[in-house]
Short mmCIF file of the C-alpha atoms (twelve columns), coordinates in Angstrom:
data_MODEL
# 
_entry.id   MODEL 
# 
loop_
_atom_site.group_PDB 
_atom_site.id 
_atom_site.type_symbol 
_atom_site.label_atom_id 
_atom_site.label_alt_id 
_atom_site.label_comp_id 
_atom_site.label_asym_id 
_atom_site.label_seq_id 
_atom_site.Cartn_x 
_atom_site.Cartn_y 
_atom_site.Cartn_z 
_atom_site.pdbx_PDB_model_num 
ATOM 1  C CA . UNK A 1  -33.906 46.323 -51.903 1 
ATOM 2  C CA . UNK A 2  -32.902 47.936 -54.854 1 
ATOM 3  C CA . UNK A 3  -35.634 46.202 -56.952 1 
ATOM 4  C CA . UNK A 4  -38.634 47.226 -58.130 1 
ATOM 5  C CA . UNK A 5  -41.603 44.877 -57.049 1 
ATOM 6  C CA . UNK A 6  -42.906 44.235 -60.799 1 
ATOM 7  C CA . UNK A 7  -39.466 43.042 -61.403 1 
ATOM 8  C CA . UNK A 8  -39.722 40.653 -58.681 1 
ATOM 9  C CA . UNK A 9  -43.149 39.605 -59.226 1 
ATOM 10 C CA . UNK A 10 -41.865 39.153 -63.053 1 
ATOM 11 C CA . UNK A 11 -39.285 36.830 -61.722 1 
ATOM 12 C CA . UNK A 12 -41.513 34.445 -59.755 1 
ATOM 13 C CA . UNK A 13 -43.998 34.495 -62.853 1 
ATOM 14 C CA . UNK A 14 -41.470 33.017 -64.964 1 
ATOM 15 C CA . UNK A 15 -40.390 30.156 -62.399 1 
ATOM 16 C CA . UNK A 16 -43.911 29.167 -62.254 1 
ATOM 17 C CA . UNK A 17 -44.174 28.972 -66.491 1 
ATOM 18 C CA . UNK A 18 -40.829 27.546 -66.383 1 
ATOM 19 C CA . UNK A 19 -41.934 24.517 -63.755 1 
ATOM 20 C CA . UNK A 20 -45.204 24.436 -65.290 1 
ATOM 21 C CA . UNK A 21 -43.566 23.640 -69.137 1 
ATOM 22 C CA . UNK A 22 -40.599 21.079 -67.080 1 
ATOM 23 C CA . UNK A 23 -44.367 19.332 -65.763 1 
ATOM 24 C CA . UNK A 24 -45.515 19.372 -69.263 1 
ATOM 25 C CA . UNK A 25 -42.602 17.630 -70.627 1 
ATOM 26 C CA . UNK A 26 -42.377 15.152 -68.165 1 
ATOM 27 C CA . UNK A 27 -45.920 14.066 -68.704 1 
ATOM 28 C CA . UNK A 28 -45.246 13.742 -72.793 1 
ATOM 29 C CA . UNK A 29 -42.126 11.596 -71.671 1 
ATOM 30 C CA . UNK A 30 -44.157 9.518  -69.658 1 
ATOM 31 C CA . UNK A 31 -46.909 9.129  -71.986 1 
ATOM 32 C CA . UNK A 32 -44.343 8.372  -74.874 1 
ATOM 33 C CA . UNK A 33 -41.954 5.763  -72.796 1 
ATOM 34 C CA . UNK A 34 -45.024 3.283  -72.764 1 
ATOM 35 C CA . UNK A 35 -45.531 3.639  -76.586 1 
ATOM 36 C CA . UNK A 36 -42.106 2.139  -77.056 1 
ATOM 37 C CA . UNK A 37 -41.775 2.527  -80.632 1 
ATOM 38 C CA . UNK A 38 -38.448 3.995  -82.473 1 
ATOM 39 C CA . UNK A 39 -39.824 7.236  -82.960 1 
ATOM 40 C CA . UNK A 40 -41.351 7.722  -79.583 1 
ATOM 41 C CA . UNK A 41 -37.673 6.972  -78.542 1 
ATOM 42 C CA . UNK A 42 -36.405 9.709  -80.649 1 
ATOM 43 C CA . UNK A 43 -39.192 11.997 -79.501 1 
ATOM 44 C CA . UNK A 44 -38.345 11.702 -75.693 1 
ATOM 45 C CA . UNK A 45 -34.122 12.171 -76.325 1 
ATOM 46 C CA . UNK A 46 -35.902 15.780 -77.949 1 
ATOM 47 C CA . UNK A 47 -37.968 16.270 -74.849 1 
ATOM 48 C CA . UNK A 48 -35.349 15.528 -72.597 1 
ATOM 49 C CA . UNK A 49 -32.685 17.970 -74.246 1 
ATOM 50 C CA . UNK A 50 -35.647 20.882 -74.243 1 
ATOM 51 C CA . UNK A 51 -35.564 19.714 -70.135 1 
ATOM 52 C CA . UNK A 52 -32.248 19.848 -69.955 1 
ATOM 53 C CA . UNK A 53 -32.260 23.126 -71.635 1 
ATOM 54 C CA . UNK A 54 -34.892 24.774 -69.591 1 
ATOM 55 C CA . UNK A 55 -33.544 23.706 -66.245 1 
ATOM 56 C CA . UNK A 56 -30.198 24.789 -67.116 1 
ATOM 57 C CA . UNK A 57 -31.393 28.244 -67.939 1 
ATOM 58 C CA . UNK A 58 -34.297 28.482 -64.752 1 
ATOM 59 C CA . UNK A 59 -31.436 27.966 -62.643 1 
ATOM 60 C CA . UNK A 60 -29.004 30.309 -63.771 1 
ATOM 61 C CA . UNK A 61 -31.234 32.908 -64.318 1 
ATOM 62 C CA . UNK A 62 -33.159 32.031 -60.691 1 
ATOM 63 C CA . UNK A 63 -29.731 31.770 -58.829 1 
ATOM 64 C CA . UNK A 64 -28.153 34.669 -60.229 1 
ATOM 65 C CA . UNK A 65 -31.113 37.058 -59.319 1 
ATOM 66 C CA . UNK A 66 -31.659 35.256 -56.265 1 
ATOM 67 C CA . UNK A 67 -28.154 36.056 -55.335 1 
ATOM 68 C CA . UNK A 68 -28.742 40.105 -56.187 1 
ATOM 69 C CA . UNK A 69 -31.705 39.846 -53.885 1 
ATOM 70 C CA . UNK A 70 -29.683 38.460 -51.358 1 
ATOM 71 C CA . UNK A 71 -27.410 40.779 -51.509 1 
ATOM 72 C CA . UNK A 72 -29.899 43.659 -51.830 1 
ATOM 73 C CA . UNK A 73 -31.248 42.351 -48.423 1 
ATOM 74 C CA . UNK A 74 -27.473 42.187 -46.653 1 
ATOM 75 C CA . UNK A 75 -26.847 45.841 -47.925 1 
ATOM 76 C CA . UNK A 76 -30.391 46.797 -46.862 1 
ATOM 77 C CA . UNK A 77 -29.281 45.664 -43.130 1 
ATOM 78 C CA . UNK A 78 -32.309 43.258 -43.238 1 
ATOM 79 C CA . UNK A 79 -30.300 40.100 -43.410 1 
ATOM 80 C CA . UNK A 80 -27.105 39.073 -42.049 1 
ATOM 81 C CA . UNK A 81 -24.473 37.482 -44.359 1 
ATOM 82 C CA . UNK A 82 -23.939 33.897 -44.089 1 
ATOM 83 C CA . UNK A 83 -20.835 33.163 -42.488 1 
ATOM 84 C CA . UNK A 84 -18.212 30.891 -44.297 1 
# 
């Protein structure tokens, strides 16, 4: 495939950190939203732009190497290309 397996293991490593931190936030959120003070207010509009953030970036970087793997396979003659 044109990879080397500790590269792919690497990859999967960091989606699991990355879904275990967009976990972590949402349970702050949570916790915060029934405080219901100003600052907790404040405090989630952080959280929710370091979400933002982080799934923005897990998916680019997931996609875009899920896409080389893809095509790794295709050129490999282990998959066929998906017509359309």
């Amino acid at each position: 495939m044109g990879q080397h397996p500790q590269d792919i293991a690497g990859m999967i490593n960091e989606s699991a950190k990355t879904l275990s931190w967009l976990a972590e936030l949402a349970t702050v959120i949570k916790e915060q939203a029934f405080i219901g003070t100003a600052a907790a207010h404040c405090r989630i509009g952080k959280i929710a732009g370091v979400i933002e953030y982080l799934g923005h970036d897990a998916a680019n970087s997931f996609g875009c190497y899920g896409e080389d793997v893809i095509d790794s396979l295709i050129k490999a003659g282990l998959i066929e290309p998906e017509a359309g």
